[in-house]
Every structure is written in structure tokens, then in C-alpha cells.
PDB file of N, CA, C and O in Angstrom:
ATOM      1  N   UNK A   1       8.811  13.663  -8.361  1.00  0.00           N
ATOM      2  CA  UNK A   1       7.650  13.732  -9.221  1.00  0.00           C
ATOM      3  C   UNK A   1       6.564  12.821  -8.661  1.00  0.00           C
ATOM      4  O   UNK A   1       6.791  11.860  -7.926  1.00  0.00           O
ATOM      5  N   UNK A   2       5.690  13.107  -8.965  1.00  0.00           N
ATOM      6  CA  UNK A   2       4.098  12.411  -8.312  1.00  0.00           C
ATOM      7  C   UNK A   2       3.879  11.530  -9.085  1.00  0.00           C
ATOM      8  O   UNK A   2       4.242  11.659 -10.255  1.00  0.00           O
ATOM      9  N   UNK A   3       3.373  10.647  -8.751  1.00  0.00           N
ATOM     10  CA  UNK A   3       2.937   9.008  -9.041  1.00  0.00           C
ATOM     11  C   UNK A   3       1.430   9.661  -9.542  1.00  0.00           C
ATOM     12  O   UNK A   3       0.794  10.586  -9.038  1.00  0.00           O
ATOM     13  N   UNK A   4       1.138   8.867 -10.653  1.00  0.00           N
ATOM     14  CA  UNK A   4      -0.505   9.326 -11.101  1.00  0.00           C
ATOM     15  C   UNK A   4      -1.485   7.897 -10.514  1.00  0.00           C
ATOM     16  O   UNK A   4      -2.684   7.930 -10.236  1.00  0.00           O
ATOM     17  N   UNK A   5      -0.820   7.029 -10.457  1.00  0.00           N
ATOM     18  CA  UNK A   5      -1.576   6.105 -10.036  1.00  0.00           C
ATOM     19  C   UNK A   5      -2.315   6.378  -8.703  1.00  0.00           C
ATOM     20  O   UNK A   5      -2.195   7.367  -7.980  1.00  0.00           O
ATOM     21  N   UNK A   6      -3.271   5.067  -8.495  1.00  0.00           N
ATOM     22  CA  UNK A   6      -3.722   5.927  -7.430  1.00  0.00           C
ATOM     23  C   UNK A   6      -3.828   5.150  -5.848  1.00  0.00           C
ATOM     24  O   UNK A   6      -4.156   5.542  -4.728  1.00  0.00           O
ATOM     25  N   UNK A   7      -3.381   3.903  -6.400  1.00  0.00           N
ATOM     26  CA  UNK A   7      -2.639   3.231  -4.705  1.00  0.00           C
ATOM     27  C   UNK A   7      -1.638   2.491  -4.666  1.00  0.00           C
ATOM     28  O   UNK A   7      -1.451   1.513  -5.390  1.00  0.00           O
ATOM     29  N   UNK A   8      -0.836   2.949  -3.720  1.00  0.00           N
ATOM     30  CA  UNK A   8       0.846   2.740  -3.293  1.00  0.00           C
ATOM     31  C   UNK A   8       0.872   1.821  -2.315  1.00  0.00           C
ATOM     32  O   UNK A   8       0.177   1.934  -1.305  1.00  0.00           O
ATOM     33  N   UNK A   9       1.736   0.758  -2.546  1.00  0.00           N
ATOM     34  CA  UNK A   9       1.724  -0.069  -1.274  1.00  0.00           C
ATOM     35  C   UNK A   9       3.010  -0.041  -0.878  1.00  0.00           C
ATOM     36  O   UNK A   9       3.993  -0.332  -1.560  1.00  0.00           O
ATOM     37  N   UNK A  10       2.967   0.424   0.579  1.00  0.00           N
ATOM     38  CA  UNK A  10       4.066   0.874   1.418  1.00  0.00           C
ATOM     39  C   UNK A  10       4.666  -0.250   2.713  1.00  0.00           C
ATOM     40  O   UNK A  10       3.775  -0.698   3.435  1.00  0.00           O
ATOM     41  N   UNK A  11       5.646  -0.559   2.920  1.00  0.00           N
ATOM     42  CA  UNK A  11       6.120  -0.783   4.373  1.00  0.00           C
ATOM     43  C   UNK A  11       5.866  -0.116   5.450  1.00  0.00           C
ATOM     44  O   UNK A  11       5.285   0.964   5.347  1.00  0.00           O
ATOM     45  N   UNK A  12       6.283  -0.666   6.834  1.00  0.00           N
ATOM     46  CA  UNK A  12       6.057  -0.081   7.728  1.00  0.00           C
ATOM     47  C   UNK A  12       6.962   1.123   7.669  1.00  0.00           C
ATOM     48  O   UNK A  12       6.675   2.303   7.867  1.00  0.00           O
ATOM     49  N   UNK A  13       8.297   0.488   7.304  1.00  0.00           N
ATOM     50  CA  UNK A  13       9.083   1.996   7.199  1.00  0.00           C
ATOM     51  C   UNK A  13       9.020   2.798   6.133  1.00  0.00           C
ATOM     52  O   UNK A  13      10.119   3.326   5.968  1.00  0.00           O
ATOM     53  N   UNK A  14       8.128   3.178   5.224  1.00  0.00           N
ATOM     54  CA  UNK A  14       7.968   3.815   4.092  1.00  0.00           C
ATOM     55  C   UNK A  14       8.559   3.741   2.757  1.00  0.00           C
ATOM     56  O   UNK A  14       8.595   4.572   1.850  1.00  0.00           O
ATOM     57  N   UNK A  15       9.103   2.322   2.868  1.00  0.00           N
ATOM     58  CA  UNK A  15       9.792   1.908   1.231  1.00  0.00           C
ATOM     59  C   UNK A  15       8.324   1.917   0.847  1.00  0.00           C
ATOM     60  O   UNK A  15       7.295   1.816   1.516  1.00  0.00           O
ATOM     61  N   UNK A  16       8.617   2.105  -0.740  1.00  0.00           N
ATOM     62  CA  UNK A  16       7.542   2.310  -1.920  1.00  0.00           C
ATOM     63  C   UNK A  16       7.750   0.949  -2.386  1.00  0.00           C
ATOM     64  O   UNK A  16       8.837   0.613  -2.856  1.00  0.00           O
ATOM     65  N   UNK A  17       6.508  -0.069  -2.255  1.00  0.00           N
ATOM     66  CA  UNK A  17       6.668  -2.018  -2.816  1.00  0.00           C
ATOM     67  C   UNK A  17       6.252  -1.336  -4.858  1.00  0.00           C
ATOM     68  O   UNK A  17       7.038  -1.538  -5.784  1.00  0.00           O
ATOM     69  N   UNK A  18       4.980  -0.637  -5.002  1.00  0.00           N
ATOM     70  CA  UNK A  18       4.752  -0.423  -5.874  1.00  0.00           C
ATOM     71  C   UNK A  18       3.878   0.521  -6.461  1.00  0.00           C
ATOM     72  O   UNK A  18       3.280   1.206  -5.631  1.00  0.00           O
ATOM     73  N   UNK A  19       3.693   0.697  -7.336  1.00  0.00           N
ATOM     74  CA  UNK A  19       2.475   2.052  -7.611  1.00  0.00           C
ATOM     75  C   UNK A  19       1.527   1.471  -8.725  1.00  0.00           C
ATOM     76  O   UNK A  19       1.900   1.072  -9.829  1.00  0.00           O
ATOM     77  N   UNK A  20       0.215   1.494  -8.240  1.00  0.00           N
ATOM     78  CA  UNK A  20      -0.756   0.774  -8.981  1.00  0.00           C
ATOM     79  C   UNK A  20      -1.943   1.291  -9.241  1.00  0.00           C
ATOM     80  O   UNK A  20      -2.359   2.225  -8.556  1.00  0.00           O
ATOM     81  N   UNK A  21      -2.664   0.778 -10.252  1.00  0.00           N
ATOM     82  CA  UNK A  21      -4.547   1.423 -10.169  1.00  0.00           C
ATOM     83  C   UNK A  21      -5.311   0.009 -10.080  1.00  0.00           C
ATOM     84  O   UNK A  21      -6.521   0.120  -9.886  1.00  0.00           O
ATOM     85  N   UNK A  22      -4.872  -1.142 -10.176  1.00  0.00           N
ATOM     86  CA  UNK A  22      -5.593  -2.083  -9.688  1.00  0.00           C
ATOM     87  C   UNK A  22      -5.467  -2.564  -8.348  1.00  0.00           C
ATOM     88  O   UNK A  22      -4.376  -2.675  -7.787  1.00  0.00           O
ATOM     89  N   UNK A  23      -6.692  -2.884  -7.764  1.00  0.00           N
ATOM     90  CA  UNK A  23      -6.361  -3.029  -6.471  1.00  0.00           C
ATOM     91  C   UNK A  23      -6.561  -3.939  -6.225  1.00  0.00           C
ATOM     92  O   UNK A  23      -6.773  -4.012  -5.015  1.00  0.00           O
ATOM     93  N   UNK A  24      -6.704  -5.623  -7.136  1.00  0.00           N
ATOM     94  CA  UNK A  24      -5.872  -6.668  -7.095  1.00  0.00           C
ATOM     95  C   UNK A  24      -4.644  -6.635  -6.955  1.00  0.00           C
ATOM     96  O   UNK A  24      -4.273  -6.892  -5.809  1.00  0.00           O
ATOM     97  N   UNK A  25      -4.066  -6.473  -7.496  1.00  0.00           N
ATOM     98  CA  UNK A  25      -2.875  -6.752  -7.237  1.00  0.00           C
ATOM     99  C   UNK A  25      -1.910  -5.515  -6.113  1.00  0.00           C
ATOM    100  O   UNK A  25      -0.832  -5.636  -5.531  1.00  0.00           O
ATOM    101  N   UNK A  26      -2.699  -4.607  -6.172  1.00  0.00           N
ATOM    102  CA  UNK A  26      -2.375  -3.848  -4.508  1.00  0.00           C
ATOM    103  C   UNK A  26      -2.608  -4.614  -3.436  1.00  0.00           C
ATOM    104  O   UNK A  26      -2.122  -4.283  -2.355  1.00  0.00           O
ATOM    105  N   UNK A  27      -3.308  -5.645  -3.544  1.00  0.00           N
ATOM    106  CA  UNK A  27      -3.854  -6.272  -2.024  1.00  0.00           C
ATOM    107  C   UNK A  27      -2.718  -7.847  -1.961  1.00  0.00           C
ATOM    108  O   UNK A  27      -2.316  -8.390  -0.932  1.00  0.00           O
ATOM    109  N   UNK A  28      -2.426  -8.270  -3.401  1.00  0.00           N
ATOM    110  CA  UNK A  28      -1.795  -9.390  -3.694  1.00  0.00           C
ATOM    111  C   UNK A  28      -0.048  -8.908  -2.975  1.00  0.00           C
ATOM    112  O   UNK A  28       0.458  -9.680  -2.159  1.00  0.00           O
ATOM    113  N   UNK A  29       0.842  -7.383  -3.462  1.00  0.00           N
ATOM    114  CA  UNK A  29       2.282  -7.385  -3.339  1.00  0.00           C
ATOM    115  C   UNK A  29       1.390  -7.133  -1.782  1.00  0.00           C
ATOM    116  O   UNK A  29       1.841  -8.122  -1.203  1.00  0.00           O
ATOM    117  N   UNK A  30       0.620  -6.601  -0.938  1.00  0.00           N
ATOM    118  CA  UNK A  30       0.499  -6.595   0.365  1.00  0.00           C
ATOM    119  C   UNK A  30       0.787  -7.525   0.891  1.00  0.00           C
ATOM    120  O   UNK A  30       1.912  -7.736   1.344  1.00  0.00           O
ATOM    121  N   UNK A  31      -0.335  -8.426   0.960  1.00  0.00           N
ATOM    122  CA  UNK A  31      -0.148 -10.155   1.227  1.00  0.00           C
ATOM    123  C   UNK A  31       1.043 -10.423   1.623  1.00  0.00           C
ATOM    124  O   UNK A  31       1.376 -10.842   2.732  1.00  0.00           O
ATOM    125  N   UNK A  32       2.028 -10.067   0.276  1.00  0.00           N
ATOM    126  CA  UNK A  32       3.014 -11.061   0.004  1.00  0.00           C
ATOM    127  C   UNK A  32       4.071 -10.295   1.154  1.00  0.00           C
ATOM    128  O   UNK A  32       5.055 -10.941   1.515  1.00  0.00           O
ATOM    129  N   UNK A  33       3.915  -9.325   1.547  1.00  0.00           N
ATOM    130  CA  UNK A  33       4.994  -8.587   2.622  1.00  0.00           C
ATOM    131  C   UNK A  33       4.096  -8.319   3.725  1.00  0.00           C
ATOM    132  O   UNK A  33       4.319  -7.248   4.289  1.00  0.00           O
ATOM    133  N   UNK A  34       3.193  -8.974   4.155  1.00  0.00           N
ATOM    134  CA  UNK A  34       2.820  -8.342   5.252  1.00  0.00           C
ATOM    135  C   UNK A  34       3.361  -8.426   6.601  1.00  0.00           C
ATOM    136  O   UNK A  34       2.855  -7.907   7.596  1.00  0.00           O
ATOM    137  N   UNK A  35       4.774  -9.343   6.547  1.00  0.00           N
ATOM    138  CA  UNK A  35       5.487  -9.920   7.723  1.00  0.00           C
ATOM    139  C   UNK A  35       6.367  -8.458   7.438  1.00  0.00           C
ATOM    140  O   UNK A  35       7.214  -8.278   8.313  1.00  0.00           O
ATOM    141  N   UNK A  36       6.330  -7.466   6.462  1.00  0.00           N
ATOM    142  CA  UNK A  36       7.182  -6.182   6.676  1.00  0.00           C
ATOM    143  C   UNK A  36       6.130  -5.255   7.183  1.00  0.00           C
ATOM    144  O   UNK A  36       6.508  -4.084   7.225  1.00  0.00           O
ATOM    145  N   UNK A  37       4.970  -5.462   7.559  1.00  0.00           N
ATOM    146  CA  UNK A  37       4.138  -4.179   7.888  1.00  0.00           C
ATOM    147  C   UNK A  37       3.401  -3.641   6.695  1.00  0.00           C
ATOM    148  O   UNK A  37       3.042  -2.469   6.807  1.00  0.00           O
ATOM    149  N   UNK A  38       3.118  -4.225   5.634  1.00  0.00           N
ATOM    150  CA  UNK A  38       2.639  -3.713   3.946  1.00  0.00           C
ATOM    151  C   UNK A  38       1.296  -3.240   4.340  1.00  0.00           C
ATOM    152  O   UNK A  38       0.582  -3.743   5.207  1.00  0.00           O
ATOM    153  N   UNK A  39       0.976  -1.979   3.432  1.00  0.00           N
ATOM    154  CA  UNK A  39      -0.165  -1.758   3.497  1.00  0.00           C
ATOM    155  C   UNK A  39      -0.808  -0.785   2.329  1.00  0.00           C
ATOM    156  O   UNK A  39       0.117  -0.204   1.761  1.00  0.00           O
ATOM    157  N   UNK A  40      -1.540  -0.577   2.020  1.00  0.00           N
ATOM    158  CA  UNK A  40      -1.783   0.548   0.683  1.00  0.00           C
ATOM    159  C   UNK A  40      -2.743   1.741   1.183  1.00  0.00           C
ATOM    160  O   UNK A  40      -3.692   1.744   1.967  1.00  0.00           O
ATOM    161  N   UNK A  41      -1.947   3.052   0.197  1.00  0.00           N
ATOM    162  CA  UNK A  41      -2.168   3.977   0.706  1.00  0.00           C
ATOM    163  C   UNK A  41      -3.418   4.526  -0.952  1.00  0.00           C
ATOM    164  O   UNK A  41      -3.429   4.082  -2.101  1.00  0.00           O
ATOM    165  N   UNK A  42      -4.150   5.456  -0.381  1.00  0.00           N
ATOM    166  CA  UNK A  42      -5.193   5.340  -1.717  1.00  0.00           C
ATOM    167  C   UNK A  42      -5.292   6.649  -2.016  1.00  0.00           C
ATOM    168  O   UNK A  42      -6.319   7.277  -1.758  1.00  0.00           O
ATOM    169  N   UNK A  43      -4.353   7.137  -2.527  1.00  0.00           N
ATOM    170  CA  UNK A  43      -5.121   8.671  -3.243  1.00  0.00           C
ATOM    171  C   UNK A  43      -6.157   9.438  -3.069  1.00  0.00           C
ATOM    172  O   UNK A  43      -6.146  10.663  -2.954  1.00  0.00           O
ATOM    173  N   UNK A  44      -7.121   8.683  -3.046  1.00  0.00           N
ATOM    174  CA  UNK A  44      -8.272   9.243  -2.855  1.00  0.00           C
ATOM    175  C   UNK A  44      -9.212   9.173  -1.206  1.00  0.00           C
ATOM    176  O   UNK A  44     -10.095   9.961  -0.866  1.00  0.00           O
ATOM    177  N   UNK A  45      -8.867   8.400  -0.682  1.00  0.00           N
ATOM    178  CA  UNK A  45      -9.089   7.855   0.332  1.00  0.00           C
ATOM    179  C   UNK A  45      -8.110   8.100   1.459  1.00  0.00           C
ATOM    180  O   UNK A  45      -8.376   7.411   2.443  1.00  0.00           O
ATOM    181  N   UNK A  46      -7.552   8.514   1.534  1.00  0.00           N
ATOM    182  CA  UNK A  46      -6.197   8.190   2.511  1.00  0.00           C
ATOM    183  C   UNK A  46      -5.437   7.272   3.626  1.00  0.00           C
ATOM    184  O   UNK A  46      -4.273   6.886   3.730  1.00  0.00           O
ATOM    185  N   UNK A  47      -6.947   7.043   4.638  1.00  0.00           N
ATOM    186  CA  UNK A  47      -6.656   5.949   5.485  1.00  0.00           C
ATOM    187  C   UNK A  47      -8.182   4.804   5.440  1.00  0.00           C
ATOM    188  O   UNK A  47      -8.714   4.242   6.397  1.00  0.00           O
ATOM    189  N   UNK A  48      -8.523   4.762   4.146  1.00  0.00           N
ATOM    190  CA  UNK A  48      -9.373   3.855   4.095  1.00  0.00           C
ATOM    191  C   UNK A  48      -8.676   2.927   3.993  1.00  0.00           C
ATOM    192  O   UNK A  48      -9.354   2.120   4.628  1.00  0.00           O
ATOM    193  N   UNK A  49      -7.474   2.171   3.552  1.00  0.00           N
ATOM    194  CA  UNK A  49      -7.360   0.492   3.608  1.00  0.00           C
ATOM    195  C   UNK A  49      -5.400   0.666   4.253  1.00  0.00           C
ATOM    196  O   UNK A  49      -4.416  -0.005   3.942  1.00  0.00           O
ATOM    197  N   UNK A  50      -5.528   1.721   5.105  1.00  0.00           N
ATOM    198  CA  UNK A  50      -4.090   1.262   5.898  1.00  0.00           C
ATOM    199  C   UNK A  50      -4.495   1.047   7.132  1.00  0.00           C
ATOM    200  O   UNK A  50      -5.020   1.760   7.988  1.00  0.00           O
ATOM    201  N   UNK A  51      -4.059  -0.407   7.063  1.00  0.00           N
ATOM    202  CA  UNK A  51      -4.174  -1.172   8.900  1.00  0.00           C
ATOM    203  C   UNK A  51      -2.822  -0.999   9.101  1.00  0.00           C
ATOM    204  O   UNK A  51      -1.810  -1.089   8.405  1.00  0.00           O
ATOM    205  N   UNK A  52      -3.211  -0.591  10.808  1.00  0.00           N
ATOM    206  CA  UNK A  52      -1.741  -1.020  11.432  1.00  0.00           C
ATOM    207  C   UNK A  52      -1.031  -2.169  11.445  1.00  0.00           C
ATOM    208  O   UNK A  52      -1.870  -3.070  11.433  1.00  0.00           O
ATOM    209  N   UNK A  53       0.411  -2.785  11.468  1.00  0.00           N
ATOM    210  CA  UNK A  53       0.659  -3.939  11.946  1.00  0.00           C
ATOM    211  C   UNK A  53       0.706  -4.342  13.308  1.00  0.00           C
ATOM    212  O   UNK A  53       0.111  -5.383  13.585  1.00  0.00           O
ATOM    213  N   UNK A  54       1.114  -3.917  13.935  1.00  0.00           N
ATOM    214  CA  UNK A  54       1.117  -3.693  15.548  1.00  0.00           C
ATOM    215  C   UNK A  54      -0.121  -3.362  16.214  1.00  0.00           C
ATOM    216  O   UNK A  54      -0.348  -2.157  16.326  1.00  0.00           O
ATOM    217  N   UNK A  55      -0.941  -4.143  16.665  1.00  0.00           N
ATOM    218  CA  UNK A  55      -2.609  -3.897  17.270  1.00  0.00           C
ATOM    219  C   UNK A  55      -1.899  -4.090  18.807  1.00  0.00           C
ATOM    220  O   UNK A  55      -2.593  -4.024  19.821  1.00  0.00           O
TER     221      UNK A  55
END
């Protein structure tokens, strides 16, 4: 079933951290895993706020 929210913050390997509509605290569980590759994916946007980890 589909998540209504509208940004997901993901691992590098595609575990789901959480499903959110604020994007405080989308950027905060990022932060807090970004030594796993975290990044949020936006519904509406798609690759507006996923950085790679690996540059």
C-alpha cells in the first residue's frame, strides 16, 4: 500500500527510516543516519533533495 505522505527518508540500501510531511524532521532522521547513506525522497519532486553519498 502507498504511503500518502509525501517524503520518505531512505538508506543507501533502500530501508524505509520514515514517512513524513514535515520536512524538519525529514532532514533531522537524515542527519542522524547519514553515516548509512540517508537521504529523502519527495513525492513530488523526485530527485530534488537526494544527494549521493559517494561523490
Amino acid at each position: 500500500m502507498k504511503n500518502k505522505e509525501r517524503y520518505t527518508v531512505l538508506t543507501q540500501k533502500q530501508k524505509v527510516l520514515i514517512h513524513t510531511d514535515d520536512i524538519s524532521e525529514a532532514l533531522r532522521i537524515r542527519e542522524e543516519h547519514k553515516q548509512e547513506g540517508a537521504y529523502i525522497e519527495d513525492r513530488k519532486s523526485k530527485e530534488k533533495h537526494k544527494k549521493d553519498f559517494f561523490r
